[in-house]
C-alpha positions in Angstrom: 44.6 89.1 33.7 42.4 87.7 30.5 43.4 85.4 28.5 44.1 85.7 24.9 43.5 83.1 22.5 44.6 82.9 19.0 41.5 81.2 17.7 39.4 83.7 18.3 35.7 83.8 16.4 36.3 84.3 12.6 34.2 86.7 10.7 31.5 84.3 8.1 33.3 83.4 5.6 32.4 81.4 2.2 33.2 77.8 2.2 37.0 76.6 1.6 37.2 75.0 -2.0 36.5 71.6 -2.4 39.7 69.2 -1.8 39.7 65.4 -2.3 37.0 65.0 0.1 34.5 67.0 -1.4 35.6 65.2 -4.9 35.0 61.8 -4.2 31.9 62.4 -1.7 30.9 64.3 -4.9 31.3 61.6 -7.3 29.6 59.4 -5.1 26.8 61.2 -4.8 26.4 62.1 -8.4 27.1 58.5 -9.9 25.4 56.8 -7.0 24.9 53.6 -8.7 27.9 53.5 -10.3 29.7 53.9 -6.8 27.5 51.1 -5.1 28.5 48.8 -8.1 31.9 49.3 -8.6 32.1 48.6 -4.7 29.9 45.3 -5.1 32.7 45.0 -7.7 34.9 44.9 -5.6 34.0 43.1 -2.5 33.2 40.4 -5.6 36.9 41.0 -7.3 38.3 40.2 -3.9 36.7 37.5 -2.3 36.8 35.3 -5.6 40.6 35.9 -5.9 41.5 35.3 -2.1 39.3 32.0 -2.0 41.4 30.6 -5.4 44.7 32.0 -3.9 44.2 30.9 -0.5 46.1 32.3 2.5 49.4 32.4 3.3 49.5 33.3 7.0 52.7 33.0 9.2 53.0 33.6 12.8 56.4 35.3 13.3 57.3 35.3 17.3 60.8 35.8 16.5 63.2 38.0 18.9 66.4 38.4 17.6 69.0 38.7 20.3 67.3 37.2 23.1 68.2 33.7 24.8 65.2 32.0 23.6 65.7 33.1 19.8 69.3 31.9 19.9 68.1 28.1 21.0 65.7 28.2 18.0 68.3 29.2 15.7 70.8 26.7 17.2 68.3 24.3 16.4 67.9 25.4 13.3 71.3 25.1 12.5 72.2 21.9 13.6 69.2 19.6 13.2 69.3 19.0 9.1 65.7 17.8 9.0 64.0 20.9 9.4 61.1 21.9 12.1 58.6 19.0 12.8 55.8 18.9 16.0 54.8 16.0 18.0 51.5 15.2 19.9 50.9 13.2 23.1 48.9 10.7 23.5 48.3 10.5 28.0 47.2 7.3 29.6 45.7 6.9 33.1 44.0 4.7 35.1 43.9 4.9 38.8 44.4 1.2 39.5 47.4 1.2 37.1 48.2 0.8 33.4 50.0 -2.8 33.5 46.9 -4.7 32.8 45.8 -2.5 30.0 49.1 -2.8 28.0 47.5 -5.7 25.4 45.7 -2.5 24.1 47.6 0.1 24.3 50.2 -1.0 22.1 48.2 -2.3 19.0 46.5 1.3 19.6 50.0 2.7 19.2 50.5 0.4 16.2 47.5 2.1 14.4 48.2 5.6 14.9 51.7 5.1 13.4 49.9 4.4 10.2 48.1 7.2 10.2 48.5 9.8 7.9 52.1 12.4 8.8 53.0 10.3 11.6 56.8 9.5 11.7 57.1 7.6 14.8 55.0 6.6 17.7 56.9 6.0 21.5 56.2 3.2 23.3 55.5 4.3 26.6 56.1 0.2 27.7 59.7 0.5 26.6 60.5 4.0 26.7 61.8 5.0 30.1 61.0 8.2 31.9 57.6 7.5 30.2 56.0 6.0 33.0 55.1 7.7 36.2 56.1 6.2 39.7 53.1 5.1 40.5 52.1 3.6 37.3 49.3 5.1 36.7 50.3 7.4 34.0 52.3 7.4 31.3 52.5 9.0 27.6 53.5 8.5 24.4 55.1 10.6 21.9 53.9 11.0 18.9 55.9 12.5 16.3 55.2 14.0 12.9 56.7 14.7 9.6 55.1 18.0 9.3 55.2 21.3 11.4 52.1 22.1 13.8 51.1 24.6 11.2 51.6 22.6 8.2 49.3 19.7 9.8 45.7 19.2 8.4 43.1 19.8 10.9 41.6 16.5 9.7 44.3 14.1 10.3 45.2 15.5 13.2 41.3 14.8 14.5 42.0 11.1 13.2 44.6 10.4 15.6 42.6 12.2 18.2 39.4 9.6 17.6 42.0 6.5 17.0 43.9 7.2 20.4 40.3 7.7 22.2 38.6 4.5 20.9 40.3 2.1 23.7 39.2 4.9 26.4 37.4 2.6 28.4 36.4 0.1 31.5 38.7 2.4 33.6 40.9 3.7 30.3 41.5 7.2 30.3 43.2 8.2 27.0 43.6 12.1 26.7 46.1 14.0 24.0 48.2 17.0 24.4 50.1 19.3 22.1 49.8 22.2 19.8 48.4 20.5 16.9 45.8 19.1 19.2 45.0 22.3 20.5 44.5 23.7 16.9 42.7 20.8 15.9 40.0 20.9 18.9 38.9 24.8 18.3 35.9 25.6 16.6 35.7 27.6 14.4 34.1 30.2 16.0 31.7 32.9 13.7 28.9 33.5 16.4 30.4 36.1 17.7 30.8 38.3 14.4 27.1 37.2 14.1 25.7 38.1 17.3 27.9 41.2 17.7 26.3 42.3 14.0 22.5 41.8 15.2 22.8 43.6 18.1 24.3 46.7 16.3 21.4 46.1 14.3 18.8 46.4 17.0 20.6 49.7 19.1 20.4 51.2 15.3 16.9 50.6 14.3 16.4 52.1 18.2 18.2 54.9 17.4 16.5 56.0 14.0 13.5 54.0 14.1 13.6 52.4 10.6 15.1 49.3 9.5 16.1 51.3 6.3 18.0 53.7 8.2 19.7 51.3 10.8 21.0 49.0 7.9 23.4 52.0 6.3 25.8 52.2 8.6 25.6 48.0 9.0 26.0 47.6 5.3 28.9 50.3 4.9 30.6 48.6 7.6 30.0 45.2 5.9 31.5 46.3 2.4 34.5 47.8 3.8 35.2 44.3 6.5 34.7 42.3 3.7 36.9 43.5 1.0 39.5 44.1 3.4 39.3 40.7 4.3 39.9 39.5 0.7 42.7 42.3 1.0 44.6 40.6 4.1 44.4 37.4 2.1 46.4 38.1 -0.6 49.0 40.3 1.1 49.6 37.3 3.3 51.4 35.7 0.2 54.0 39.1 0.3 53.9 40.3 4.1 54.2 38.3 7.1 50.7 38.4 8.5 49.9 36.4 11.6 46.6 34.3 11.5 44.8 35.8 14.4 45.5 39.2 12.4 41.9 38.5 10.5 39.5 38.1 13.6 41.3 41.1 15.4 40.6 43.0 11.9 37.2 42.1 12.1 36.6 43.1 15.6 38.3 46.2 15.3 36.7 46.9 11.5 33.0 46.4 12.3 33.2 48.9 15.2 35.3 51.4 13.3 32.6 51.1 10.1 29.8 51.5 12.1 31.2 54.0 14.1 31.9 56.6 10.9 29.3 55.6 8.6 27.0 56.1 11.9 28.7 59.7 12.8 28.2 60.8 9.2 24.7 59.5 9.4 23.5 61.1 12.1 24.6 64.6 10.9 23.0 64.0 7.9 19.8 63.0 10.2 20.0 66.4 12.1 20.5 68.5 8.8 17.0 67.2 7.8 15.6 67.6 10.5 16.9 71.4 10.8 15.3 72.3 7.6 17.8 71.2 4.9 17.1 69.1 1.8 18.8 65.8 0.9 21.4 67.0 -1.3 22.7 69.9 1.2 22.3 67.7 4.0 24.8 65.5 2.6 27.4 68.0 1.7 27.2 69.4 5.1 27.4 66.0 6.6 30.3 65.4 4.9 32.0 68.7 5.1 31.5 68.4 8.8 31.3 64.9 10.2 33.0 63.8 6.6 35.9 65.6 7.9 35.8 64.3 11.5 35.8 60.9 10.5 39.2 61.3 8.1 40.8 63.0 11.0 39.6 60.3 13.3 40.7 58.0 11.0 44.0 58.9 10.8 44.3 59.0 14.9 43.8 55.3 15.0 45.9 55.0 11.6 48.9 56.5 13.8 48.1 54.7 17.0 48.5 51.0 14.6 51.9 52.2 12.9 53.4 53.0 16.2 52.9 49.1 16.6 56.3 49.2 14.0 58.3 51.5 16.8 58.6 48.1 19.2 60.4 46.5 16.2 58.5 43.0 16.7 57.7 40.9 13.6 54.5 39.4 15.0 53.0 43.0 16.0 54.0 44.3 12.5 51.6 42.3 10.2 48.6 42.6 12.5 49.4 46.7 12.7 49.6 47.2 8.7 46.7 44.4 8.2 44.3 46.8 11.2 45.7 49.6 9.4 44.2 48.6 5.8 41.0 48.0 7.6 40.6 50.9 9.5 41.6 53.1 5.4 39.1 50.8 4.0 36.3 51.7 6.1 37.3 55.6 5.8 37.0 55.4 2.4 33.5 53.5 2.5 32.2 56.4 4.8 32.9 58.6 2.7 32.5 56.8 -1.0 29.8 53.8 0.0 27.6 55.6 2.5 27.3 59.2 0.1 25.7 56.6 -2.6 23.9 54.7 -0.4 22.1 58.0 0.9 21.8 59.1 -2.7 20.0 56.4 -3.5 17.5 56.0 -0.8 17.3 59.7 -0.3 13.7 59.8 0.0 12.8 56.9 1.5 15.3 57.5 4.5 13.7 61.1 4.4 10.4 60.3 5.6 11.4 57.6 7.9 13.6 60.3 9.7 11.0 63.2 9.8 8.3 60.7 10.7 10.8 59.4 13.4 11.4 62.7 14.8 7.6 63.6 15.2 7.2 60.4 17.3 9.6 61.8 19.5 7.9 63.3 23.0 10.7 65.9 23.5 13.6 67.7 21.8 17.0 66.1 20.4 19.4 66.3 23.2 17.6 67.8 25.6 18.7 65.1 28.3 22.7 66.0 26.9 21.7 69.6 28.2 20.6 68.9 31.5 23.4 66.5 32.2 25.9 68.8 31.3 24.5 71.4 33.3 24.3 69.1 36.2 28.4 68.8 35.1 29.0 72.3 35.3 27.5 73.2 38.2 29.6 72.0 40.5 32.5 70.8 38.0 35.0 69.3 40.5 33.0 66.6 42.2 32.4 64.4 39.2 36.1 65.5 38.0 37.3 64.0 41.5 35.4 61.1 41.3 35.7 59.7 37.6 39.2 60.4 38.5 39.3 58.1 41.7 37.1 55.3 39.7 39.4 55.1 36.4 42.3 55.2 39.1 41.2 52.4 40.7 40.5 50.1 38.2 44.1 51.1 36.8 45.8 49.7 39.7 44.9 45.7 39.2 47.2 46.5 35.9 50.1 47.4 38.0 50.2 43.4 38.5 50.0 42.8 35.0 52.0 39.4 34.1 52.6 38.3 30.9 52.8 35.0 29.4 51.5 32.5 26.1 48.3 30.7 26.2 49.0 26.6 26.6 47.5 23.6 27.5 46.8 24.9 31.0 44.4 27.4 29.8 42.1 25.6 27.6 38.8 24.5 29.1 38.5 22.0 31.6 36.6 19.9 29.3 39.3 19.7 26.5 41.0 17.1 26.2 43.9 19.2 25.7 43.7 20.4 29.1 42.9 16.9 30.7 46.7 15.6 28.7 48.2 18.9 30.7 46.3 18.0 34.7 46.9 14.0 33.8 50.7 15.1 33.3 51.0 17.5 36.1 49.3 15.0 38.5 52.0 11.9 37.1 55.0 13.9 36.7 55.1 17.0 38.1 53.5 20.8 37.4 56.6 21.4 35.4 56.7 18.5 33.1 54.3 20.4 30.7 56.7 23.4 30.0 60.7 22.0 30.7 63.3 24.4 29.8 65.9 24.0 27.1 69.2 24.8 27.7 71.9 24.7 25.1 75.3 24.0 25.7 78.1 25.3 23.6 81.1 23.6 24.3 82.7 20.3 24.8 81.2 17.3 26.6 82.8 18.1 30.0 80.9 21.4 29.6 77.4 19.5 29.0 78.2 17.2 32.3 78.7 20.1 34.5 75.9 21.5 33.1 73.5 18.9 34.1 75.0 18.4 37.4 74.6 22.5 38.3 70.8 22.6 36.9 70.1 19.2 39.1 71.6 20.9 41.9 69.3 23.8 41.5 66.1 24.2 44.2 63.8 25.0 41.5 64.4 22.2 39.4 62.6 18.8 39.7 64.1 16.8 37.6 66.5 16.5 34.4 67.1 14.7 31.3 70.5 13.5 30.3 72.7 16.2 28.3 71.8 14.7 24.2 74.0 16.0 21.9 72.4 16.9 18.3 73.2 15.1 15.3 76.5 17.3 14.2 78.2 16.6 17.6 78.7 20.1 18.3 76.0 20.9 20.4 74.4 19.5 23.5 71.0 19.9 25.5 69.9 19.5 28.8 65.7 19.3 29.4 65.2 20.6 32.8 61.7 20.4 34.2 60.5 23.1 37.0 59.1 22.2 40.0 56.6 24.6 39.7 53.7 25.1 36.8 54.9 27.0 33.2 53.1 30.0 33.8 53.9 30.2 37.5 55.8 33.3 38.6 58.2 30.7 40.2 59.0 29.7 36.8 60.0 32.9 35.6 62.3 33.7 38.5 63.7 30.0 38.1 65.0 31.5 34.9 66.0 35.2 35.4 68.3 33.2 38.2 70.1 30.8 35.8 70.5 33.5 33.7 71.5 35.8 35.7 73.4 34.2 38.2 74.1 29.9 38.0 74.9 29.7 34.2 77.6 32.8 33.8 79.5 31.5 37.1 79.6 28.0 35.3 80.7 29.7 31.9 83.4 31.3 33.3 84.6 27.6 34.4 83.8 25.7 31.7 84.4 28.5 28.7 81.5 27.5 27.5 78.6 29.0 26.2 74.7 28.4 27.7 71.7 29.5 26.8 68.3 28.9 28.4 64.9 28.8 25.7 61.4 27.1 26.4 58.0 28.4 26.3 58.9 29.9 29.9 61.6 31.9 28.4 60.2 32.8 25.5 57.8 34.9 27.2 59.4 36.7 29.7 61.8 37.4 26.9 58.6 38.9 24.7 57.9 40.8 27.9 61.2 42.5 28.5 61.2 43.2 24.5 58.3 45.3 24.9 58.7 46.7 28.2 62.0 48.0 26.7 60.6 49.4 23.9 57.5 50.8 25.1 58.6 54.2 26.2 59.0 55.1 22.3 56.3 53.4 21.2 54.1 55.7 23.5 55.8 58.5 22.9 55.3 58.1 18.9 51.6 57.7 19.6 50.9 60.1 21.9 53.1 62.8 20.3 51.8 62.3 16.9 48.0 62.7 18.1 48.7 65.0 20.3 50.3 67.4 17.3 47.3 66.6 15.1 44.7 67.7 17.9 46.7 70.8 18.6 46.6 71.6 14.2 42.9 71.0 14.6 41.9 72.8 17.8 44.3 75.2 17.8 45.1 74.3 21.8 47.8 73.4 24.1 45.1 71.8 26.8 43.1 70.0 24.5 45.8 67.4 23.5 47.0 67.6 26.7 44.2 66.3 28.6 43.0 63.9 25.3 46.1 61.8 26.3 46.1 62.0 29.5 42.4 60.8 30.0 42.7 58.5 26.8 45.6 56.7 28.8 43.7 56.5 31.9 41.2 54.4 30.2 43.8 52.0 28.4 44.9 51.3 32.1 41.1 50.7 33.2 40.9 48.5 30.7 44.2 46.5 31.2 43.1 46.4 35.1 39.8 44.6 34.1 41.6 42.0 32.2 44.0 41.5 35.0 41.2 41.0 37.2 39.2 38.6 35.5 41.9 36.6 33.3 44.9 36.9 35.6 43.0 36.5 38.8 40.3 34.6 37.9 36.9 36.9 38.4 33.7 35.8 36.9 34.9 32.0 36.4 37.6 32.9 33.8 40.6 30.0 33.6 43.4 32.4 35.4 46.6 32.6 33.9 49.0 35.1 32.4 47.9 37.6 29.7 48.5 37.3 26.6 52.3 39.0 25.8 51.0 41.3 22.8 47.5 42.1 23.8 48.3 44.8 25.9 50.4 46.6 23.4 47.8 46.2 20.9 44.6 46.9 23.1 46.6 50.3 24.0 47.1 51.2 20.4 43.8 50.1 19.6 42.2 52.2 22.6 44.4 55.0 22.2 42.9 55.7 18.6 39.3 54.7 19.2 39.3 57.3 22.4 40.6 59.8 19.8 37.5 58.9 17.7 35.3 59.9 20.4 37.2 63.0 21.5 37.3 64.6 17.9 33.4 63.7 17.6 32.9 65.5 20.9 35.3 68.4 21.3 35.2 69.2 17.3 31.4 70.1 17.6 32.1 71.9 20.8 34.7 74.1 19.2 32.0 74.7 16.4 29.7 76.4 18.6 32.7 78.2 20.5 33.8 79.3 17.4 30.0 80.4 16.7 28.5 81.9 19.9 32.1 82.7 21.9 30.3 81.1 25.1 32.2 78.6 26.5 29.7 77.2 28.7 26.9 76.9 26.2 29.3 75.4 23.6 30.0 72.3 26.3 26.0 72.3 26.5 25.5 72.2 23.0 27.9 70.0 22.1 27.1 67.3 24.4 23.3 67.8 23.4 24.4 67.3 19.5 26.8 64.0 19.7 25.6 62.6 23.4 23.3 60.3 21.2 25.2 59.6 18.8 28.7 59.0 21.0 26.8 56.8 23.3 24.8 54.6 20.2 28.4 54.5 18.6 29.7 53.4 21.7 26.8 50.5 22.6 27.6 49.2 19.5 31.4 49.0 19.9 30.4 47.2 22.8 28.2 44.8 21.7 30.3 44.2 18.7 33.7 43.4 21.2 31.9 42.1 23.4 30.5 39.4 21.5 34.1 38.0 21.4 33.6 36.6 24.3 31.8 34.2 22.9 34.9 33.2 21.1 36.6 30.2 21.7 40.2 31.8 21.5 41.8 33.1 24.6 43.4 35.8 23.3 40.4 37.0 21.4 38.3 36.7 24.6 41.2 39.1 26.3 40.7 41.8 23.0 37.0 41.6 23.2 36.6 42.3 27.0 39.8 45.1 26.8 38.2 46.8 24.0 34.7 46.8 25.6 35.4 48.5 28.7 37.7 50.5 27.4 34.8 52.5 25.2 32.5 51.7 27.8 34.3 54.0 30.1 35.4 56.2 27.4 31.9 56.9 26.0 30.2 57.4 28.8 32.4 58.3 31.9 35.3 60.5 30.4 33.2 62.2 27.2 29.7 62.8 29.0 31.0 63.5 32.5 34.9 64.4 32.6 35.5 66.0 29.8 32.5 68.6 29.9 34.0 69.3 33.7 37.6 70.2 32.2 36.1 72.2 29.8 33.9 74.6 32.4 36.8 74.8 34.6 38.9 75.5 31.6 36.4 78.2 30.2 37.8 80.3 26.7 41.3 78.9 27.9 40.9 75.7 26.8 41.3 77.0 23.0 44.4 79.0 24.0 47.9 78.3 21.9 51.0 80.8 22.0 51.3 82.9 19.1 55.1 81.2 18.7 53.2 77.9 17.9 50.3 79.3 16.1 52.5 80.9 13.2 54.3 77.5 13.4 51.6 74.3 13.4 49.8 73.7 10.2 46.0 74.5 10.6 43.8 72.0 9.9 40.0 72.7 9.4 36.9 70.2 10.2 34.4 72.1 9.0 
């Protein structure tokens, strides 16, 4: 029985009329120098307006209705003074601290002095600040300013005044979050390094420094104003501060990506005969319209981000969003100028380029994907089997926030957080708070039931706040703050031990901490996932099936584009969770999966439209369905796997960061279009395409006379 399809060859036709592509790729290429100044305008306009504005970045982690939220907002309530931090100042010495005390204290005496410090505890006098042993001991240092609000340098001066008596046996280490800002460097190698190499896989590519440095510079002007962009909405949105490196990361790839897919249609035009100024329409009319489409798959993937209803997901999502507009609109604005301009420059570098070359464009692509077809299921089965298997590692996928117990060993950060483990006990860095509600019987009993507790070291006393009306109990784990023993610790008293002692006291508790706070992240999203993913994948999948006019195609898009968003969570289980290739284990960070999968999830769509859209173009041509796989391949193979190796390089380089959680984004992102570029759009995808044959372009007539048609050429 044949199968019909309903997007069967059309007869030649003339060229649909120009819409607001071919109008401002138009302009651009007509007012060339206008277009390149009025962007140099603007990256100018915007840079010089965000430096005298400054930023206004705020870190919303707020999660309205869970236990953790409600012991903020308790705090809120009834502590008049407002939210203030404190640092730590950790002494040890292995033959004990006694005779040291004639310089620990005029130490203490200085740093109170110091610039935003309110009060300084003496560890001497305190108690509970001394360990058994007497070996260590801390003191509390606390501020008249927020962690955020703190300058970086007067937090580095009580750093060096704390660290000047570390000596003749001293050891004198801080803790804190204002410490752990203050000790991070600033970072910027890794934008550099990921830059150059893009840089060198392009001048490989097209063999002229001219032609490499398009893409880079398109990619450039559309980062850099958006930059400027983020800056100023920060003063009316909420916008995180790690929103800006994640917009680099994702906006260098993404420029280079489109300006370089435009590009290298343009190259092949020339090449086939055509002069600069049809080249460039048919670029744009063909890869022009690939890129918007492409565009506005990732565009989706980032707004879903607004489904899981969490403020500190919401800011980064529209701040990635304006990025990933801004460097659509360069492609297609910037780039049409820039090639305008150097028209005949870039001409002779390409055609004397190409007669360098020993053999014909894409002739590798062909034989692989005959190789592919000839026996389709064996590299079907085993990309399969491999993408499977790194998926699995995610299935142990624990979530968590980054503290002291992460940094480097060499941090003095992380030293505070060992020296404090070792004196007090693994839980001492990360106690839980629990709030009472209730009268003063009901604090008591709560501080005899959490001392009775297995999991609980040790507590403090209940303390009531300054109104009277509320009281808390610090209760530290025996176990480490990121340890899954922690966790369960607090799904018990949840669960179990705190509503039985409600429903004697008739009073309220609530359990909040750092702990707590994260599992409570974790259950947010896993809760809200399911419509998060089915926003994403719905949406794509109904703009693939306007494009392609095909059931199967969206079909197996998401299906293979989610396989690779759980290789990639895998690989960060395995070497930040686990501890492969002498990474500090620990939990991952609680958003980056959610934002690596919406990330992914659009940039896999990049490479599918860039694929399957030139296949369907021969289809559509020749009506062979095997020699449109063939072709296709030969025609963006290159091109998919340059765009690729530099997404790589360019996330990759984030390793080199000093952040954590930029570190997890960098590797996620990297083997995520590693495995997307090269395993499931060379290898899988040609196999489901032969096996598929004329079917894969099949949709019912019911839906055809239904779903909008969309044309990308």
């Amino acid at each position: 029985m044949s199968v019909q399809t309903t997007s069967q060859r059309p007869a030649q036709s003339q060229p649909p009329p120009g819409g607001l592509l071919h109008r401002v790729s138009g302009w651009a290429m007509r007012r060339a120098g206008l277009a390149v100044f009025l962007w140099v305008l603007a990256l100018v306009a915007v840079t010089v307006a965000s430096t005298l504005v400054g930023s206004a970045y705020r870190n919303d982690n707020s999660l309205p209705g869970t236990d953790s939220q409600k012991v903020i907002d308790t705090f809120r309530e009834h502590q008049p003074h407002g939210s203030t931090d404190s640092i730590q100042i950790v002494l040890y010495d292995a033959g004990g601290l006694a005779p040291h005390r004639a310089k620990i204290e005029p130490m203490l005496a200085e740093v109170g002095r110091l610039q935003h410090v309110a009060a300084v505890a003496n560890p001497f006098t305190s108690g509970g600040s001394i360990s058994q042993d007497g070996r260590t001991a801390y003191a509390t240092v606390s501020l008249d300013v927020a962690a955020t609000a703190m300058p970086t340098a007067d937090a580095r001066a009580i750093i060096d005044k704390a660290q000047e008596i570390s000596k003749d046996g001293l050891q004198v280490e801080l803790g804190g979050d204002v410490v752990r800002s203050a000790q991070e460097s600033s970072g910027g190698a890794s934008e550099g390094v990921g830059i150059l190499a893009a840089l060198v896989i392009l001048v490989f590519l097209f063999g002229s420094l001219l032609a490499a440095s398009l893409p880079l510079l398109t990619a450039i002007f559309a980062v850099g104003s958006t930059l400027g962009l983020l800056v100023l909405a920060s003063h009316l949105f909420k916008v995180p501060s790690y929103t800006a490196p994640v917009m680099m990361l994702v906006g260098l790839g993404v420029g280079i990506d489109y300006a370089l897919l435009i590009f290298s249609r343009y190259r092949s035009e020339l090449l086939a005969g055509a002069d600069r100024l049809d080249a460039g329409r048919k670029a744009l009319d063909t890869a022009g319209r690939s890129v918007m489409f492409a565009g506005c798959t990732v565009v989706i993937a980032l707004l879903g981000l607004l489904a899981l209803g969490l403020g500190s997901l919401q800011g980064v999502a529209v701040g990635v969003t304006l990025t990933v507009l801004m460097t659509m609109l360069a492609a297609v604005s910037l780039l049409p100028a820039l090639l305008t301009l150097f028209g005949k420059r870039i001409e002779r570098s390409v055609r004397k380029h190409a007669a360098k070359a020993r053999r014909n464009p894409g002739d590798g692509w062909r034989k692989l994907a005959t190789l592919v077809q000839r026996r389709p299921w064996v590299p079907l089965i085993l990309g399969t089997v491999a993408l499977v298997a790194l998926c699995l590692p995610a299935l142990d996928l624990r979530l968590g926030f980054a503290d002291s117990g992460t940094d480097a060993p060499a941090k003095t950060s992380r030293k505070a957080y060992d020296l404090l483990a070792k004196g007090f006990g693994p839980g001492f860095n990360g106690p839980l708070i629990v709030v009472s509600k209730g009268d003063e019987a009901a604090a008591n009993a709560l501080g005899r039931t959490l001392a009775a507790d297995p999991g609980i070291a040790a507590i403090a006393p209940p303390q009531l706040m300054a109104d009277g009306k509320v009281a808390t109990v610090m209760a530290f784990p025996k176990s480490a703050p990121q340890d899954k023993a922690t966790s369960d610790l607090v799904e018990r008293l949840r669960d179990k031990t705190l509503p039985a002692l409600e429903t004697q006291t008739n009073a309220t508790y609530l359990v909040g901490g750092a702990t707590a706070a994260a599992d409570d992240f974790a259950g947010a999203v896993s809760q809200r996932l399911p419509i998060f993913v089915l926003v994403v994948v719905g949406l794509s999948a109904l703009l693939l099936m306007a494009v392609f006019r095909s059931v199967l195609i969206p079909l197996k898009a998401a299906l293979l584009n989610l396989l690779s968003i759980g290789a990639s969570l895998g690989v960060i289980t395995l070497v930040f969770q686990q501890g492969w290739f002498g990474a500090q284990p620990g939990p991952i960070e609680a958003f980056v999966p959610v934002m690596i999968f919406a990330i992914v999830f659009g940039l896999s769509m990049d490479y599918e439209v860039f694929l399957v859209s030139r296949i369907h173009e021969e289809w559509r041509r020749t009506g062979d369905a095997q020699n449109a796989v063939r072709e296709g391949l030969a025609h963006t193979g290159s091109v998919i796997t340059a765009a690729a190796a530099i997404m790589i390089v360019v996330f990759g380089a984030f390793l080199l960061s000093p952040d954590r959680m930029l570190k997890q984004f960098g590797l996620g992102l990297a083997v995520a279009v590693l495995l997307d570029a090269l395993l499931i759009r060379c290898v899988i995808v040609p196999a489901v395409l032969r096996l598929l044959g004329d079917r894969a372009w099949w949709l019912p007539r019911s839906l055809h006379r239904v779903v909008p048609k969309i044309a990308l050429d």
